[in-house]
N, C-alpha and C positions, 0 to 999 in steps of 0.2 A: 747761075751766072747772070738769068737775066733781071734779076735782084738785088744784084750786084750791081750791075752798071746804072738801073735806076738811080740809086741808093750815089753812086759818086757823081753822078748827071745831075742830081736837085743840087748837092752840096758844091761842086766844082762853079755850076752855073748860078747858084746864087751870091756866091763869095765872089765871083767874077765883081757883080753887078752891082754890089757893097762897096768892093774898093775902087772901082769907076768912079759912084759916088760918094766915098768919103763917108761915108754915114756911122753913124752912130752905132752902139750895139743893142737899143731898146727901140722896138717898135709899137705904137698902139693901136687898137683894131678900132677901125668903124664901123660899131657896130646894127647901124642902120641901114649900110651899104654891103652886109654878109650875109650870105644864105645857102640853105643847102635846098637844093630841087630835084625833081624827078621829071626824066624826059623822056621821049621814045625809045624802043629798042632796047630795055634794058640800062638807059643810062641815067647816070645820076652826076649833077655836077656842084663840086664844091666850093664858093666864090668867098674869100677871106680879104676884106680890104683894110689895110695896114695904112699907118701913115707913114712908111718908109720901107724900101728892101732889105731884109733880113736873110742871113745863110740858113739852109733847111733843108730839111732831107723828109722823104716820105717814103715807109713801105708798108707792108701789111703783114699781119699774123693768125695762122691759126688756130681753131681750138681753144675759144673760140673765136670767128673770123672777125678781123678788126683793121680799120687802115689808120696809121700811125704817120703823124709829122711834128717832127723836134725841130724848134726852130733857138735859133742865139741873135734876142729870144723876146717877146711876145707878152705884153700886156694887155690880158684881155677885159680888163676893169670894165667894166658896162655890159659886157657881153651875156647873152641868157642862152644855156640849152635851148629852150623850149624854144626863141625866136628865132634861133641860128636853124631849127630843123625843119619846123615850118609844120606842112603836112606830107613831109617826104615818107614813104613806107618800106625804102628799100632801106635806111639807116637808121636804127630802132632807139640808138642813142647817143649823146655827145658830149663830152667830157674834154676840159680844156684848163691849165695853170702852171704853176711852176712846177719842175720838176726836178732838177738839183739848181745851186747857184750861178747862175748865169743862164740857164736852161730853160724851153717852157716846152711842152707838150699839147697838143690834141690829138682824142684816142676816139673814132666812132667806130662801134658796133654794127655792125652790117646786117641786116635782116637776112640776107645773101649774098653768095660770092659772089664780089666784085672784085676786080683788077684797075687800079691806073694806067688810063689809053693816052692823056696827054695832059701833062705839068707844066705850069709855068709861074715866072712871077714878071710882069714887064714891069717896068718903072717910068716913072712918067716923069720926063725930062728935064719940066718945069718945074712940079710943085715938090718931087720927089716920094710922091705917094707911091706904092706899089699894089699889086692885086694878086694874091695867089689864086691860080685857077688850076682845079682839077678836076678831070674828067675819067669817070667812073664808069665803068661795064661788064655786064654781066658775063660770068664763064662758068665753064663746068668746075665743078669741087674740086675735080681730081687737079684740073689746070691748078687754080688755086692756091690749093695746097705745096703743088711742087714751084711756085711763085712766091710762097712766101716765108719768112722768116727774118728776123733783125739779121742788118745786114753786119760783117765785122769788119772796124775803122775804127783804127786806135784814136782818128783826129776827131771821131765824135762821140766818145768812152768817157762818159763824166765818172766821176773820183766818188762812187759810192759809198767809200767806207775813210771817211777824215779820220788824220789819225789823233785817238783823243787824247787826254792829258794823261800823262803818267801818274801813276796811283803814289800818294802820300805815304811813303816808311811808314810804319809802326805797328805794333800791336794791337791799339786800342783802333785803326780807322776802321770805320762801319763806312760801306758807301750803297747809297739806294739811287739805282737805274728807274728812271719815272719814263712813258713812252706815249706821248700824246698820239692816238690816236691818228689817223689816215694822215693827210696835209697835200699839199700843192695839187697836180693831179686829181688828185681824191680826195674829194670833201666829205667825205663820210656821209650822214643822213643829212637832211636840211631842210628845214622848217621856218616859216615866214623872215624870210632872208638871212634865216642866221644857219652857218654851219656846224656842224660837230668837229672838222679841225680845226677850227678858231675859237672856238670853248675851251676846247682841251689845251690844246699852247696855252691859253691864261689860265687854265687852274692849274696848269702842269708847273707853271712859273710861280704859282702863288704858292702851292704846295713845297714846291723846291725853296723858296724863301723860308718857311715857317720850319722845314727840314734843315736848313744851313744856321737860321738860328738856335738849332739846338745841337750844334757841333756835328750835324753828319752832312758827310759828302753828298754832294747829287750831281747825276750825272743823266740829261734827257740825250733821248733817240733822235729828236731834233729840237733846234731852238730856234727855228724860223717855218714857214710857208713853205716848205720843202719834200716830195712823197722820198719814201722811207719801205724801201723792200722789207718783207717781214723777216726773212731771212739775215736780214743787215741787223734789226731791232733787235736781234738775242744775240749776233755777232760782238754789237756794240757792249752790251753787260755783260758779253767775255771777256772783251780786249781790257774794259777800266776793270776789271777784276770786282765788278758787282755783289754783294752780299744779296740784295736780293732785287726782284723785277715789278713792277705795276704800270700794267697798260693802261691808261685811261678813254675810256670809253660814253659816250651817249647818245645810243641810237634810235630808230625810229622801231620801235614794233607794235605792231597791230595783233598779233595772237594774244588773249588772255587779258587787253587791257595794261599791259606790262606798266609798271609807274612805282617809282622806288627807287633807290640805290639796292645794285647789287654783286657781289666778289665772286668769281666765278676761280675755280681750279680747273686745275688738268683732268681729263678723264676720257677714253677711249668711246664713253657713251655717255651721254647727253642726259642731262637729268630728267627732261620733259622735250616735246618737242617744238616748245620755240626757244628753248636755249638751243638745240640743234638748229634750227632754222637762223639763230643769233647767230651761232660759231661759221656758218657756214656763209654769211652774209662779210663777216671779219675775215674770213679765210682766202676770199678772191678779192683783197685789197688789190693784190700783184695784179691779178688780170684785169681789175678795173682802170691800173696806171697801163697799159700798157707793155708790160711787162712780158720779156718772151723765154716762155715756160717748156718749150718742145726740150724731150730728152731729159726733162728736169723730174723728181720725185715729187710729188704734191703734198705726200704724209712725210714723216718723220722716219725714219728706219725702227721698226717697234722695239730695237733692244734702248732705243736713247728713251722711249715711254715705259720700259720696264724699269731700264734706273731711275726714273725719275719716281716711279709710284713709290720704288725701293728706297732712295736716298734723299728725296727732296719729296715725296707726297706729302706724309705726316707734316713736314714745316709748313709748305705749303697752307696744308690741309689746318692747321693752326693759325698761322699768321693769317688767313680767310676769316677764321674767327674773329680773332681780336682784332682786325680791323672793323667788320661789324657791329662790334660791339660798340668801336671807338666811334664811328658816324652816327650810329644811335644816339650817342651821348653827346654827341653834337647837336641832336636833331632831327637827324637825316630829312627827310622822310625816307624808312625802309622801305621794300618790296616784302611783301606778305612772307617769300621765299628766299632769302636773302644770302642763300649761301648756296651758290647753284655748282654743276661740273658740264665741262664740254671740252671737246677736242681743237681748242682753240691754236692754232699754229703759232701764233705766237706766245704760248706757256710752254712748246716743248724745248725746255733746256735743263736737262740731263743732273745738270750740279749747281743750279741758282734757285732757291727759292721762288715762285713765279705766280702771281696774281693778277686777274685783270677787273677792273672797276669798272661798274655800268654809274657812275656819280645819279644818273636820272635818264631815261628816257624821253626822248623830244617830242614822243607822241603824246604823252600827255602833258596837259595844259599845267597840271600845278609844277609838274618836273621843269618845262622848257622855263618857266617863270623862276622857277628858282638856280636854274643854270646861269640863267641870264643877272642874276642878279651880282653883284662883285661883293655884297657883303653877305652873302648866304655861303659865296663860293669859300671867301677866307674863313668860315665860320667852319664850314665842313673841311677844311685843308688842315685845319686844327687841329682835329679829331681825328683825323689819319693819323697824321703827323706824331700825336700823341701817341695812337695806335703802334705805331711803326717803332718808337721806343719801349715801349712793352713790352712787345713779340721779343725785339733784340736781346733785351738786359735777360726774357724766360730764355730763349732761346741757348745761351751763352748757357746760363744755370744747366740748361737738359743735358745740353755736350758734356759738359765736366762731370756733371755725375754715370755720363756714357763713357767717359775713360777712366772712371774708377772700378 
């Protein structure tokens, strides 16, 4: 209950204070006048100044512990982690962006259980700037725990799952689900100011271009700056009735020197262990947005990973191939290993074909150089693309000779 009332106390009283003022529904942060500190006693305070009041709500979640504020909503253009935290050591990390359409989020990490002792946002009457102020303190776990969880309000439930277009009659439609990677919220890796969800949105767009001019459907996980539950991502290549899946990926890893393009499948166990270290770094997209996971399953129920090795590995396990093969002959540059397995949560779906694409790793220097480039990316979108017609027209061949 008393997470409850928080939760309708930040929204009731910031929407008050909005239509007093008439304002707009876009705020921007200054970010030179934001900070997070550490004070006596356990406290920690969190000072966000806006150039106007916005509706917002804040709670917290555990497991692990996290304080959460959705605001409608918040542009944090200029704003850095690293300057927003300072040298605070109670809140380990900071994460802040869009979060569906009209939405924005910030999500930190708590080194330890902390509680919100007192919220506010005043507005200043003249310039109309506002300040969110929150005041953090320390309690026991156990407090904690039974203090928090997403609270439920239908008036702050955004529309996670748009509904997409309806699939094209016919026999001949092929359609390929492309799935950029993190977004809004979650910026996936990021290296000298460039993201991995802002890569992947334009290769995912370029890729889909070079896929529509060869007569097939596509249909992405998202087309904007938007996070994207992983659960929602295989939803989506159910509902448009999906031939087959590719997440696109390119992160940062330090085990091994990783540097290459690589197509990873489904697999229960991990090929080496920094593709387990990979999968597992992809696998807490949800709780790095924010996302509240109590009472939820965090694997797959293993009979949907039986039918999949059953009914969809081999394709899988094929179309990995020949996609390989086709970036090769693009160019690529490979990964020495380039056909990896892991328990990636977003491959486990049952009856779709499912792949996920490392295009390059950001840790290294020739991969981020050629991500970054727009004529290496359509070059290699190419080469999928080709790829993905291959698999299709073998694919089609294997069926019919399985119903004869």
């Amino acid at each position: 209950m008393k997470r409850f009332l928080l939760s309708i106390f930040c929204a009731l009283w910031a929407s008050s204070q909005v239509a007093a003022q008439e304002l707009s529904a876009l705020a921007r942060v200054d970010a030179s006048a934001s900070s997070i500190a550490d004070g006596w006693w356990g406290r920690t305070d969190l000072t966000l100044r806006l150039s106007q009041g916005v509706p917002f709500r804040v709670f917290t979640l555990d497991d692990p512990a996290r304080l959460v504020v959705d605001f409608r909503e918040v542009d944090f253009d200029g704003l850095r982690s690293a300057s927003l935290l300072g040298t605070t050591g109670r809140i380990s990390a900071v994460r802040f962006g869009a979060f569906q359409p009209g939405w924005s989020r910030l999500v930190a990490d708590l080194a330890e259980p902390m509680l919100p002792q007192e919220i506010g946002m005043p507005v200043d009457p003249n310039s109309g700037r506002a300040t969110l102020e929150i005041s953090l303190k320390k309690v026991a776990p156990e407090v904690f725990a039974e203090n928090s969880g997403a609270p439920i309000d239908p008036n702050w439930t955004p529309a996670f799952l748009r509904a997409p277009p309806p699939p094209r009659p016919g026999a001949d439609r092929f359609t390929v689900v492309l799935d950029p990677g993190h977004g809004g919220v979650d910026p996936g890796a990021e290296r000298n100011g460039v993201s991995e969800k802002q890569l992947m949105l334009s290769f995912a767009r370029t890729l889909a271009d070079s896929l529509r001019r060869a007569g097939v459907e596509v249909v992405l996980t998202r087309e904007e700056d938007v996070f994207v539950a992983l659960e929602t991502r295989v939803a989506i290549a159910h509902q448009t009735q999906g031939d087959l899946f590719i997440s696109l990926h390119a992160d940062i890893l330090s085990q091994g020197g990783a540097r290459g393009a690589t197509v990873y499948t489904l697999s229960d166990d991990a090929s080496d262990t920094a593709t387990e270290h990979l999968a597992s770094r992809h696998n807490r997209s949800d709780i790095i947005a924010g996302a509240d996971l109590t009472g939820s399953d965090d694997q797959v129920a293993q009979v949907l990973l039986d039918l999949a090795r059953q009914e969809t590995g081999p394709r899988s396990a094929a179309l990995a191939m020949t996609l390989a093969e086709g970036m090769a002959g693009a160019g690529g540059p490979m990964n020495r290993h380039p056909l990896r397995e892991a328990g990636f949560s977003v491959l486990k779906s049952a009856d779709i074909p499912s792949v996920l694409i490392e295009i390059g790793f950001l840790s290294s220097d020739r991969d981020l150089a050629n991500i970054s480039d727009p004529v290496w990316r359509q070059t290699m979108a190419q080469g999928i693309a080709q790829a993905v017609l291959i698999w299709r027209d073998a694919d089609a061949a294997r069926a019919a000779l399985v119903r004869q």
